[in-house]
C-alpha positions as semicolon CSV with decimal commas, in nm:
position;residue;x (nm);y (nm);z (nm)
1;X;-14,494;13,446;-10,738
2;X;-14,283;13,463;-10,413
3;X;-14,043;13,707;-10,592
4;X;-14,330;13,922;-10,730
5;X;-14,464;13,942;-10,396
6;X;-14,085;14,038;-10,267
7;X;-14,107;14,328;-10,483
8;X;-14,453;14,417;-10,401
9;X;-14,541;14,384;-10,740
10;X;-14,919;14,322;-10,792
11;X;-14,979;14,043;-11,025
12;X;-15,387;13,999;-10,952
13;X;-15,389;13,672;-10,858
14;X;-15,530;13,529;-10,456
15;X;-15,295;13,316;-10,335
16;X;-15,548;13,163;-10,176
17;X;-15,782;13,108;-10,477
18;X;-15,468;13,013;-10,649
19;X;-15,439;12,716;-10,389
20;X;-15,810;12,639;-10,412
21;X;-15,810;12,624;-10,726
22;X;-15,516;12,383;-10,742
23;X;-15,674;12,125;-10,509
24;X;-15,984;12,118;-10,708
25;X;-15,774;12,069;-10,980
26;X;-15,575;11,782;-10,843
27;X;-15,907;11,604;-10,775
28;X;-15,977;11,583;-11,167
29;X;-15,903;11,244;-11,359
30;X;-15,838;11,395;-11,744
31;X;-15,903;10,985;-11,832
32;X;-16,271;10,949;-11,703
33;X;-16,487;11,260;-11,881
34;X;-16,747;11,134;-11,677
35;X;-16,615;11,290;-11,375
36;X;-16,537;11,633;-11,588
37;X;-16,608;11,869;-11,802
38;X;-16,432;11,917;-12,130
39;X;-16,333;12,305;-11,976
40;X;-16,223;12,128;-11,651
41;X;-15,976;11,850;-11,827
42;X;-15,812;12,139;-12,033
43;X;-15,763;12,371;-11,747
44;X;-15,606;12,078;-11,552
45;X;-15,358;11,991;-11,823
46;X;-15,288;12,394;-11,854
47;X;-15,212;12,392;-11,419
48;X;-14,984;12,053;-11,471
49;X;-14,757;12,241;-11,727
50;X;-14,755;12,547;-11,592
51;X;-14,674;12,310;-11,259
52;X;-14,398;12,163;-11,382
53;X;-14,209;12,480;-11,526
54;X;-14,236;12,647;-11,211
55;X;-14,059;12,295;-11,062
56;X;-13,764;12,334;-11,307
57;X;-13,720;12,664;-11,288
58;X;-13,665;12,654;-10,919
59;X;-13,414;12,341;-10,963
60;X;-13,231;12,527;-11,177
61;X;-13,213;12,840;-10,957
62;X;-13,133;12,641;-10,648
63;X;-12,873;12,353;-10,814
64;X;-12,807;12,438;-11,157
65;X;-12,728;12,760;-11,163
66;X;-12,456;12,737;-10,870
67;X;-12,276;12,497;-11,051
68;X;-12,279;12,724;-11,398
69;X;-12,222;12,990;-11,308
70;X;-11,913;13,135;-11,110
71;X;-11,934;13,252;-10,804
72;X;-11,820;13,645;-10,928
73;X;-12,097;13,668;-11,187
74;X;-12,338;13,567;-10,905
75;X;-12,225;13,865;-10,664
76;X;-12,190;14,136;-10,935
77;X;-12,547;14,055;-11,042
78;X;-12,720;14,066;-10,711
79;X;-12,510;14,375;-10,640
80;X;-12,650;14,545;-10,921
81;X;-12,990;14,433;-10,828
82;X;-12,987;14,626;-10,498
């Protein structure tokens, strides 16, 4: 969302409500329905995948990507960009 934000593209979501809802989220055991509802267990399991694609996709920006990539295809693509 950083990026979006970079390029003051409007994507609808709070970051703030984004955050809330993340922490109420993390509070949610998806073992015990007692302490959930069937709505609540699925959106948590939704927010942990989405989670950890937008974990890999900044490893691979940040380590994998320098080491695939050569150095020349990085600068003509981010001078094209501008």
């Amino acid at each position: 969302m950083p990026v979006l934000s970079c390029l003051k593209i409007k994507t609808g979501i709070d970051a703030l409500e984004e955050e809330k809802r993340a922490r109420r989220l993390s509070l949610i055991d998806v073992n015990d329905p007692s302490g959930s509802t069937p709505q609540e267990r699925i959106e948590k399991k939704q927010f942990e995948k989405s989670w950890l694609v937008a974990v890999w996709s900044r490893f691979d920006e940040k380590f994998l990507t320098p080491i695939f990539v050569e150095e020349s295809q990085l600068q003509s693509s981010s001078s094209t960009m501008h």
